[in-house]
C-alpha positions in Angstrom: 62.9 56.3 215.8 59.9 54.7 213.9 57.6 52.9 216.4 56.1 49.8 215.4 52.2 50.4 215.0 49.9 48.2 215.6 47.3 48.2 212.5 44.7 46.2 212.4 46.4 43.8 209.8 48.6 43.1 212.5 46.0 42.9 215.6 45.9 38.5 215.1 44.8 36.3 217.9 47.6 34.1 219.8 47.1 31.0 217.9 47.5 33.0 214.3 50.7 34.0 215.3 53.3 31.2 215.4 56.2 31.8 217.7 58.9 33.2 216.4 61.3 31.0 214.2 58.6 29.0 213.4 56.9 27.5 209.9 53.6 26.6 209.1 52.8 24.7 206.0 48.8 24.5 206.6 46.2 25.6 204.3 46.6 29.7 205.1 50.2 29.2 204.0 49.0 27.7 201.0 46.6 30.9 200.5 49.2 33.3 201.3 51.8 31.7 198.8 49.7 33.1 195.6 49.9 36.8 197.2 52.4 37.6 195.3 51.6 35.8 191.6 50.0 38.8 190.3 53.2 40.9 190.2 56.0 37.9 189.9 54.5 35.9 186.9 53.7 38.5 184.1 57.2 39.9 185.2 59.4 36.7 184.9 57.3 35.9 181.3 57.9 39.3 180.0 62.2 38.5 180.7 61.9 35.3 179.5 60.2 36.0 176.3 62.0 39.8 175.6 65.5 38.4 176.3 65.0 34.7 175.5 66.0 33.4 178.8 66.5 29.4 179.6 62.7 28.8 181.4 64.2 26.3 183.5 67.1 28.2 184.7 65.2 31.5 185.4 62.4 29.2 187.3 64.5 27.3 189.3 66.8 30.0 190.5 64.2 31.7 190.9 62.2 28.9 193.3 65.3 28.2 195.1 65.7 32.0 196.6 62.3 31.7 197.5 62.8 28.7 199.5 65.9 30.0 201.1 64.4 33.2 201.4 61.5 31.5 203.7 64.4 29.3 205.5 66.2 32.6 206.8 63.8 35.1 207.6 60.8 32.5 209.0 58.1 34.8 208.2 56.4 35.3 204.8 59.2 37.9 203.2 59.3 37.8 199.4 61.2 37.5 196.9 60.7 39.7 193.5 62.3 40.5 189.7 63.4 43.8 189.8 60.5 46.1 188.1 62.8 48.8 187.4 65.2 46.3 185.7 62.2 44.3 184.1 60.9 47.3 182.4 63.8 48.2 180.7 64.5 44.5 179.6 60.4 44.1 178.6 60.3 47.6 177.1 64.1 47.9 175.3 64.6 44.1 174.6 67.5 43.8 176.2 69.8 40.8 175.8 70.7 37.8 178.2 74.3 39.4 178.6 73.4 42.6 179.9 70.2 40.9 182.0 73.2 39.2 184.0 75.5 41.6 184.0 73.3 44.2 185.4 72.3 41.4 188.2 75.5 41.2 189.5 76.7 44.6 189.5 73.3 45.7 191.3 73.9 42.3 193.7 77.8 44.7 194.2 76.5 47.6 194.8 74.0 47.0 197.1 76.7 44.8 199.0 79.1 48.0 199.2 76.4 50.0 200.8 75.3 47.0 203.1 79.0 46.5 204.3 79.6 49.8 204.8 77.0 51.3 206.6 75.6 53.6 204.1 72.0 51.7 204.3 71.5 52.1 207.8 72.7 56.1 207.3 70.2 56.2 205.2 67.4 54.7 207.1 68.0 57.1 210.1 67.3 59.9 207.7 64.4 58.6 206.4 61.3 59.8 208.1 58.4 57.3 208.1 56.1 59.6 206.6 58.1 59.6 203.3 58.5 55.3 203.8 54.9 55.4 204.2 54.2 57.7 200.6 56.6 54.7 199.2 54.5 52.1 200.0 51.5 53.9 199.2 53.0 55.4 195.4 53.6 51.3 194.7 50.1 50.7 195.7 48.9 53.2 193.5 51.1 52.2 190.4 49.8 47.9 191.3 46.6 49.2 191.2 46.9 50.8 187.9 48.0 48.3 186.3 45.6 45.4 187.4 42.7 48.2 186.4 44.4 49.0 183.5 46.1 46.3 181.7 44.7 42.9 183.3 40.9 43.1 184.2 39.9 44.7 181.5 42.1 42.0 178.8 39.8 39.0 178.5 36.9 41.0 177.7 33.5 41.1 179.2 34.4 37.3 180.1 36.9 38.7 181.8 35.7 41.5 183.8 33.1 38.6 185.1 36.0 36.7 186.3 37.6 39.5 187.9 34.2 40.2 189.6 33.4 36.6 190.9 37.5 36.4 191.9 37.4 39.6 193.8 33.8 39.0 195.4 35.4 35.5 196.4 38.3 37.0 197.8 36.5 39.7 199.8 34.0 37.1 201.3 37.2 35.3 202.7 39.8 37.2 203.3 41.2 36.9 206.4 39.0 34.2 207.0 41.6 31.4 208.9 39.4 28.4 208.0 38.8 29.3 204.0 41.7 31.3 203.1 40.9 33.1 199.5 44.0 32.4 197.0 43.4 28.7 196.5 39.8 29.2 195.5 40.6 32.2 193.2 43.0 30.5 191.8 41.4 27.4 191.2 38.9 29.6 189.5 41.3 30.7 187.0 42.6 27.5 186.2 38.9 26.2 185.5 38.5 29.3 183.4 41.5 28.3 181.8 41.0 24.6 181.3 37.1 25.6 179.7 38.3 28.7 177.7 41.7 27.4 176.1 42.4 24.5 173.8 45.8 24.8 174.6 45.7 24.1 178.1 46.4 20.1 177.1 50.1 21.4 176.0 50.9 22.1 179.2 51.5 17.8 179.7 53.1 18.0 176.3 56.3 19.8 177.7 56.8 17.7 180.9 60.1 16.9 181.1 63.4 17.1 183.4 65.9 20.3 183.2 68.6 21.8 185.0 69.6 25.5 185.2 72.7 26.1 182.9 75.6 27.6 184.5 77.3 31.1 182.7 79.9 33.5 183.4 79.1 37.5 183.1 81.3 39.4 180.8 83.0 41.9 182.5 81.3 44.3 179.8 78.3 43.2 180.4 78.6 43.8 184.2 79.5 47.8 183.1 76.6 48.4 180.8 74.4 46.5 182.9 75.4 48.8 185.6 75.1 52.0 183.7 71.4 50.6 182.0 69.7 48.9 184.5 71.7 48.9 188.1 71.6 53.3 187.6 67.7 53.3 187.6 67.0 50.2 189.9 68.9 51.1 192.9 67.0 53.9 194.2 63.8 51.8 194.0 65.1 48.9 195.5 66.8 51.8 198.6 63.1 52.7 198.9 60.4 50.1 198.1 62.9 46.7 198.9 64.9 47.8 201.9 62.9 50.8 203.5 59.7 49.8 203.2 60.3 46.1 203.8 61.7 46.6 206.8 58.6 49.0 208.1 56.2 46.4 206.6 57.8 43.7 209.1 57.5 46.0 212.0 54.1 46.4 211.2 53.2 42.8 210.6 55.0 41.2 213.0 55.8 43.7 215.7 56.4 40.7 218.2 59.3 40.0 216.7 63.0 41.5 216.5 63.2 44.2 214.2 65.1 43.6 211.1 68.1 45.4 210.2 68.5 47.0 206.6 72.1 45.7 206.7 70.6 42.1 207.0 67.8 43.2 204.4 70.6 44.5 201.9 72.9 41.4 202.6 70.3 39.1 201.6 69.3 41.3 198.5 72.9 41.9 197.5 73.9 37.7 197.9 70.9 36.9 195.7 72.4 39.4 193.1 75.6 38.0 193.1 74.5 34.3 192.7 71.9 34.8 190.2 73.7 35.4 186.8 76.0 32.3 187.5 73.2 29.9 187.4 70.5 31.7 184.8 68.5 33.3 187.2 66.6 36.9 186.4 67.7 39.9 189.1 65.9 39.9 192.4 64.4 41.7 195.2 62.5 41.9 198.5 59.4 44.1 198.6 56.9 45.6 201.0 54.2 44.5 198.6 55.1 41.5 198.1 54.8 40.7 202.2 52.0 42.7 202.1 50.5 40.2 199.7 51.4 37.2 201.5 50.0 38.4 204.6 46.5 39.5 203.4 45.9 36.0 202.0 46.9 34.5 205.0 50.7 33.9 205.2 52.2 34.4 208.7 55.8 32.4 208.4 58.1 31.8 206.1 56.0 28.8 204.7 54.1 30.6 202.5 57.5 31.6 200.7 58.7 28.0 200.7 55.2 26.8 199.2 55.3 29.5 196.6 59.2 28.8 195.5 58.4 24.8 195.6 55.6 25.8 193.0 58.5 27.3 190.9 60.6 24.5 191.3 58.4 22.2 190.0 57.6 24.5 187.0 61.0 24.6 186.3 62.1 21.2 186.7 59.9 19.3 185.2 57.6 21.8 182.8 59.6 24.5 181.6 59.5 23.3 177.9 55.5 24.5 178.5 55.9 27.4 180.7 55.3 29.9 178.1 51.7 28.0 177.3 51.2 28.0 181.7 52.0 31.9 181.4 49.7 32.5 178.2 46.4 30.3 179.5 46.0 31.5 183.0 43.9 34.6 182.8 45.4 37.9 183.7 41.9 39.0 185.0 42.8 36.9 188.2 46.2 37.7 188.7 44.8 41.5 188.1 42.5 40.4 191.4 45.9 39.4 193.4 47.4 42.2 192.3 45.0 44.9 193.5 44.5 43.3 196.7 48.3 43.7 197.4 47.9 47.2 196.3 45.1 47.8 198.6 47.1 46.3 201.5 49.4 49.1 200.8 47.1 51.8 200.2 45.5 51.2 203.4 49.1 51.7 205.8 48.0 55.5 205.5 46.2 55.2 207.8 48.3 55.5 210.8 49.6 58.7 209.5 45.7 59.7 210.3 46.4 61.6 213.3 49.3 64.3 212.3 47.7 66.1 209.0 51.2 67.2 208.0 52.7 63.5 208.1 49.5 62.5 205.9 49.8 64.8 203.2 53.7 64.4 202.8 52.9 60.9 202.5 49.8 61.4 199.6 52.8 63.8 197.9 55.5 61.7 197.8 53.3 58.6 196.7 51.9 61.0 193.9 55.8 61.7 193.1 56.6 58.3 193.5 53.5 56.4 191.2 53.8 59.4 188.4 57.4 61.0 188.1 59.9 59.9 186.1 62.6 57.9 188.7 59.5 58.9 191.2 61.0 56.2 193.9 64.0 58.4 194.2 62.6 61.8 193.2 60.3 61.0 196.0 62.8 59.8 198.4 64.5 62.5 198.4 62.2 65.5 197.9 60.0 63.8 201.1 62.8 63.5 203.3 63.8 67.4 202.9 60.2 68.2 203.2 60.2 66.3 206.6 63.4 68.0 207.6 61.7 71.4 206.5 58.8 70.7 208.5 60.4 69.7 211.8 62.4 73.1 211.6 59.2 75.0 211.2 59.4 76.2 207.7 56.1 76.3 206.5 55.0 72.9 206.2 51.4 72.0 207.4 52.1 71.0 210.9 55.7 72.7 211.4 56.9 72.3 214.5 56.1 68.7 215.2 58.4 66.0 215.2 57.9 63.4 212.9 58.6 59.5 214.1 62.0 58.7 212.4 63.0 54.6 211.4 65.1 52.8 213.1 
């Protein structure tokens, strides 16, 4: 059985830690809602614009689970697009009818293996050393791409930003008076406003809309299945159920331990509402709550903030959300972004004291961040390792028994 540690991310005084059940709407909320922005937003553009989605209905949908997502769970767990299945719609340009298909028949599958018990077989076989490689190989891949693709896009302009942002967010983080995300993003939008004529646009495209409501083809459902739920699934079995549940147990080790039935349930029922209403394919994630807790989200508020700023997007300005996405500059959301991956990187750490848990963890993040289906690859090839190891088979370490989840 995995036992909860106690990092110092977690070690928070009594009054930063509401009781449980509780929400908080107060200016650390605020901060904590923008943890995620860096991975969400390029994500949902890059659907949209590949697969000429309805802005509204993606952004609404998308809002709503948020919200709902911060109403059940009361602490600051996220809601994501699928990479896996954003990749291959970004990369491929896939169309709208396969987008929902594959939706639902991932939000299916997952609910089969929820209702039946295979999840939490799984998780018992899952050593914590390979959950922890997970977290770390995502951390690794987040923090390629905001070194790779978004500092470095606006220029030297932009690698100031991403300087001044980061410095910002270094000076404050975890600061409970002066959380980071509002100033850093406030800094964006004032790069924006002085750097882009377009920025006026934005008010151009106010306006009211309402998802539109659609039926997946039964075809659709099969090649989304074979295209995007094939490849998705064993990242969302590692990174959004796996690791999401360990993150919680780290964070918030005061409170119950979640289940990866109640994880998968609430993965799977987002799935299956999703392509009725327009909505792109979603997913919890360890970085994601890792991003709302390093910029100051401890409840569910944070989520409900961040989904209300959806809402709004997508109610009253999707007609301009495609100038919103093109404006705000990707050296900040690059900032976010490697401060989630950092928050990841830096879980290691309790693996400090066993040298053989430590370096199956650096391997299967290596596997994970640079093999082809590395989530999987590493998933599996981690947990026979471990096995390996606890039977004395030439592992560094043999003979000791690693902590296993719960």
């Amino acid at each position: 059985m995995i036992e909860a540690p106690a990092p110092a991310a977690a070690a928070a005084t009594a009054a930063d830690r509401p009781s449980s059940g509780a929400l908080r709407f107060d200016r650390n909320e605020l901060s904590g809602a923008f943890g995620d922005l860096g991975t969400d937003l390029p994500l949902i553009v890059g659907m949209v614009l590949a697969a000429r989605l309805d802005p509204a209905s993606v952004l609404i949908v998308y809002g709503a689970m948020q919200v709902a997502t911060g109403l059940a769970y009361r602490m600051p767990m996220p809601v994501q697009p699928l990479k896996a299945v954003a990749a291959l719609v970004i990369t491929q340009r896939l169309p709208a009818a396969t987008l929902y298909g594959g939706g639902l028949a991932i939000g299916v599958t997952m609910l089969v293996l929820s209702v039946t018990g295979l999840l939490g077989r799984l998780a018992r076989l899952v050593p914590k050393a390979v959950v922890r490689g997970i977290q770390a190989g995502l951390g690794l891949q987040l923090a390629g791409l905001a070194l790779r693709d978004y500092v470095p896009s606006a220029g030297p302009a932009g690698w100031a930003l991403a300087a001044a942002a980061f410095a910002v967010t270094l000076a404050l983080l975890g600061n409970r008076r002066f959380p980071p995300a509002p100033f850093v993003v406030g800094l964006g939008v004032l790069f924006a406003l002085a750097t882009s004529a377009e920025a006026r646009l934005v008010w151009d495209g106010f306006g009211l809309a309402l998802p539109t409501l659609r039926t997946p083809a039964w075809p659709d459902v099969v090649t989304g299945f074979v295209v995007l739920a094939l490849p998705q699934i064993p990242l969302s079995l590692g990174n959004s159920v796996l690791a999401t549940r360990q993150m919680a147990a780290d964070l918030f080790p005061e409170r119950a331990p979640l289940s990866v039935r109640r994880i998968g349930l609430t993965y799977s029922l987002m799935n299956l509402v999703s392509p009725f209403v327009g909505g792109v394919p979603t997913c919890h994630g360890s970085g994601g709550m890792a991003g709302h807790y390093a910029f100051g989200g401890r409840t569910g508020g944070s989520v409900i903030i961040y989904g209300a700023f959806y809402l709004l997007l997508g109610l009253f300005f999707s007609a301009g959300f495609a100038t919103v996405a093109q404006i705000f500059p990707l050296p900040v959301l690059g900032v976010l972004l490697l401060v989630e991956a950092l928050a990841l990187l830096v879980l290691l750490r309790d693996l400090a004291g066993d040298a053989g848990e430590l370096w199956l963890a650096v391997l299967v993040a290596l596997v994970a961040s640079m093999v082809p289906y590395g989530y999987l690859v590493g998933l599996v090839l981690g947990t026979l390792l471990a096995a390996a190891r606890r039977r004395g088979l030439g592992w560094p370490g043999a003979g000791r028994t690693g902590h296993q989840p719960r």
